[in-house]
N, C-alpha and C positions, 0 to 999 in steps of 0.2 A: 444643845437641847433646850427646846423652850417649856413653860408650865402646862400646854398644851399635847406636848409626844412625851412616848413610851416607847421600851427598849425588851423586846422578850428578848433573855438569851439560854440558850442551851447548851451546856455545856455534853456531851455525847459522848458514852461508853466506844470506840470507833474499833473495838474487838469487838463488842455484842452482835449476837445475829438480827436479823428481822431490822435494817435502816430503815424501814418506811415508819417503823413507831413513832423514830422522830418528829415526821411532818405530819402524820395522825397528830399527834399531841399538841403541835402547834395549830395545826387548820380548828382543832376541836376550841383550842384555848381561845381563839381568836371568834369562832361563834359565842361562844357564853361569857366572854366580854361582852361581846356587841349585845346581846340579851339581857344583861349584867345593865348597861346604860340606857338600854327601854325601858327598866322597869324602875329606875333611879328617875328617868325626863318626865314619866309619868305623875312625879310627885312633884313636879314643880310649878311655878306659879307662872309662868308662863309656858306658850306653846313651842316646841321649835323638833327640827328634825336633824336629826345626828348622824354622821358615817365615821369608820374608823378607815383611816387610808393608810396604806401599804407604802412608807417612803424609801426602803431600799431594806436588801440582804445582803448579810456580810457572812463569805462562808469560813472552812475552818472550825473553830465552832458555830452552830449557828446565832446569830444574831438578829433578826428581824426589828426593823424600827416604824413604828408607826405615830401616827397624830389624830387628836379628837377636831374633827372638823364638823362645823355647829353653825347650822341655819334657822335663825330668826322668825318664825311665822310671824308677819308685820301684825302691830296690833298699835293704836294710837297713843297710850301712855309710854310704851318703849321707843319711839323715835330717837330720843335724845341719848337713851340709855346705851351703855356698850356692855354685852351681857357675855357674847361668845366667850370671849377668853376666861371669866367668870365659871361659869357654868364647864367648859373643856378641862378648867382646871382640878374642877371638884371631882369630876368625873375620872380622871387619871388618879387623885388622890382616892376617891373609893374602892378604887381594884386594887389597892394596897391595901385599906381595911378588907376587905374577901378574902383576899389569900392570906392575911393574917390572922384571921377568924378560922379559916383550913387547917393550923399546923398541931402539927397532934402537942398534948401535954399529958402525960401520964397522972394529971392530978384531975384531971376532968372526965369523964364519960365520953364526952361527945361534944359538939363543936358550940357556941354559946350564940345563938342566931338574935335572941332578943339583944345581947350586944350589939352586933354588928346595926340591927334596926335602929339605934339610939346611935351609932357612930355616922350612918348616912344620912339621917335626919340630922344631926348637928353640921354634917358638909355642907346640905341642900340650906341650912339658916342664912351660908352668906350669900345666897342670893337673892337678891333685895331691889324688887323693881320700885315699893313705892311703902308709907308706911303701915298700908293695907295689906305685905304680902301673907299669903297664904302658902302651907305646904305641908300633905298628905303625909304621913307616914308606910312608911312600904309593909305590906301585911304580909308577917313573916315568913308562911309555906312559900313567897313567892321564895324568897330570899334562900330561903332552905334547900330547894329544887335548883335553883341556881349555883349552892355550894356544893351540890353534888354533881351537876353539869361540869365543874371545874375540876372536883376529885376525880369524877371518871376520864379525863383528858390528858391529869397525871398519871394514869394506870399504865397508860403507855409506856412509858418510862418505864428503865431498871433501875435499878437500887442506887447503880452506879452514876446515871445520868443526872446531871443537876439541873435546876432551872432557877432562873432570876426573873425577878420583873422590877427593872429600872427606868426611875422618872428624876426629873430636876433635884426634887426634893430628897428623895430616899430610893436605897433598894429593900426588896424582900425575896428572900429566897426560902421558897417550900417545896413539898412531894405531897406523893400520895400520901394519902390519911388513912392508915390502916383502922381505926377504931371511930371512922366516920360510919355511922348509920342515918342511914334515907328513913328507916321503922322506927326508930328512936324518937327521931325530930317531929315528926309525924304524930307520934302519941301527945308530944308536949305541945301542938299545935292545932289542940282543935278546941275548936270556941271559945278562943281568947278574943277577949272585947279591951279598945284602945279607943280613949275617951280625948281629944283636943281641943282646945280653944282659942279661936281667931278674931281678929280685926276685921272686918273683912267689907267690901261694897259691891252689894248685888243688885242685877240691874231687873227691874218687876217687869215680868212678861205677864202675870196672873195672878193680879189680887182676887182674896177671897172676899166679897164681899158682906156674908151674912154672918158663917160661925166662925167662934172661935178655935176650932178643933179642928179645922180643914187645914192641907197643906198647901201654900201659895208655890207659886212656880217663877225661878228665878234662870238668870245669865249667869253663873259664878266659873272666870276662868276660863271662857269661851266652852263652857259647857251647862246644859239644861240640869236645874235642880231643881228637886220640890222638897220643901223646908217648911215646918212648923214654927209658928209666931208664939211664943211664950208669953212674953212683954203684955199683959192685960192691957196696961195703962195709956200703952201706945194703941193700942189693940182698939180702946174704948174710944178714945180721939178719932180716928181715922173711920168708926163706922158712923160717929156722930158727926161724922162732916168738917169735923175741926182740923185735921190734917188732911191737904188733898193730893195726890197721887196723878198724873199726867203720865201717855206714853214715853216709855223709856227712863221714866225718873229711877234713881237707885234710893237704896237704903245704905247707910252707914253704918254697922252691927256687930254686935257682938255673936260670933257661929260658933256654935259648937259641931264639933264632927265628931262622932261613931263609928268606927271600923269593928267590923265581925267577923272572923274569920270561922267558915264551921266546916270540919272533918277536910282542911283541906284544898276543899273544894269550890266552894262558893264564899262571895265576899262582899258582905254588908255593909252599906256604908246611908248613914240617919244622920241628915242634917236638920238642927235645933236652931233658929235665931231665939238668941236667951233678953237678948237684948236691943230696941232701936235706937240709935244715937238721932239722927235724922235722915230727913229726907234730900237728897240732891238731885237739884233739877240737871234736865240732858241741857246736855254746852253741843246745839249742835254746829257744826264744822262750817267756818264762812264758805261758799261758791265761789267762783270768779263769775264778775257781771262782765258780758262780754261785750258792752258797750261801754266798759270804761275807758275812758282815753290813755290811760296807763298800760294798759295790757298792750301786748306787740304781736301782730301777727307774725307768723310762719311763712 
């Protein structure tokens, strides 16, 4: 087993009525992982698309063994990087922080969600494309709605039934939460504000050119943002002409990121440049001259 695959096993009451709860609980466990790992790549500083693959079943008990397999949306400062195994590996390690966040403890109420947020943020740190990375913290109803996706899968289960979730590193074995509440988590979850601070290099689609209160619109991440400029001193340079700005040039900054989370539902996210470092110009990409005598036809 590599840092990459994961091992459910079930261990199966084989006197209990109703067999099919078995594969209920596994087909449910196996969607909100895979949901579990959407809302994890969403906070990463690069793009990429993920499957979890089915590599064999072993019966007797059951055992199902699977792998995080992790494609790359190509972007020009990752070429050189090798991120898959990175990233597949975090991700196998965070299903281990959820269903360890799941198990009941009689000294608690209910399940500790803003933990588990600071546990997958601290995963998602080692991933490290350049020393600009960037990465979102996961706003916690997502996280909460997801640990109930996983309680309801152990429902299935009887008392008697065990389940494991084994990787390289460790196993963890849980059940149903009987003193997990979805109302609970929900009350503690609304309009909690998560304030960050990043490195970060945004690429200027839309300087403002007059005031200082308007939001500029940037590249951050292969996604559109609009962000307010703080920075006066940079602010007063660049309208006086002293700093100049060319298509596609970035800024080098200090961001601040805002998350809001209100009743639940909707999720706010206020990006601040508190800071410019400078400006870098675009390095754009040589062409091939196709009359050079170097080049070789086909």
């Amino acid at each position: 087993m590599d840092n990459n695959q994961f091992e459910i096993y079930i261990d199966y009451d084989k006197d209990s009525d109703n067999p099919e709860r078995v594969f209920l609980s596994l087909a449910k466990l196996v969607s909100e992982f895979s949901n579990f790992d959407n809302i994890v790549c969403e906070t990463l500083p690069v793009k990429v698309n993920h499957r979890i693959i089915l590599d064999k079943v072993e019966d007797g008990s059951i055992k199902a063994f699977f792998k995080q397999a992790i494609e790359l949306i190509e972007d020009e400062p990752l070429k050189n990087l090798d991120l898959k195994g990175i990233i597949g590996h975090a991700l196998v390690k965070g299903k281990h922080k959820l269903l360890e966040t799941l198990k009941e403890d009689p000294n608690k109420p209910t399940v500790d969600v803003k933990q588990l947020q600071t546990d997958i943020f601290e995963l998602s740190k080692d991933i490290k494309t350049n020393q600009l990375q960037t990465i979102t913290p996961i706003p916690p109803i997502k996280l909460a709605k997801c640990l109930e996706g996983v309680n309801t899968a152990f429902g299935h289960l009887t008392s008697k039934d065990r389940f494991k979730y084994i990787s390289k590193d460790t196993t963890t074995e849980t059940h149903f939460n009987k003193a997990f509440s979805m109302a609970y988590e929900k009350t503690q979850l609304i309009e909690q504000n998560m304030t960050k601070n990043y490195k970060a290099l945004l690429v200027v689609k839309k300087p403002d050119l007059l005031s200082d209160s308007s939001q500029w619109e940037f590249k951050y991440n292969d996604t559109c943002i609009k962000a307010r400029i703080e920075d006066t001193d940079w602010l007063s340079k660049f309208q006086n002409r002293e700093i100049s700005i060319q298509a596609k040039d970035s800024i080098e900054c200090d961001l601040q990121i805002q998350t809001k989370d209100i009743t639940g539902v909707k999720t706010e996210v206020i990006y601040t440049v508190t800071r410019v470092h400078k400006v870098v110009p675009y390095n754009q990409p040589k062409q091939l001259n196709i009359n050079d005598n170097s080049s070789k036809s086909i």
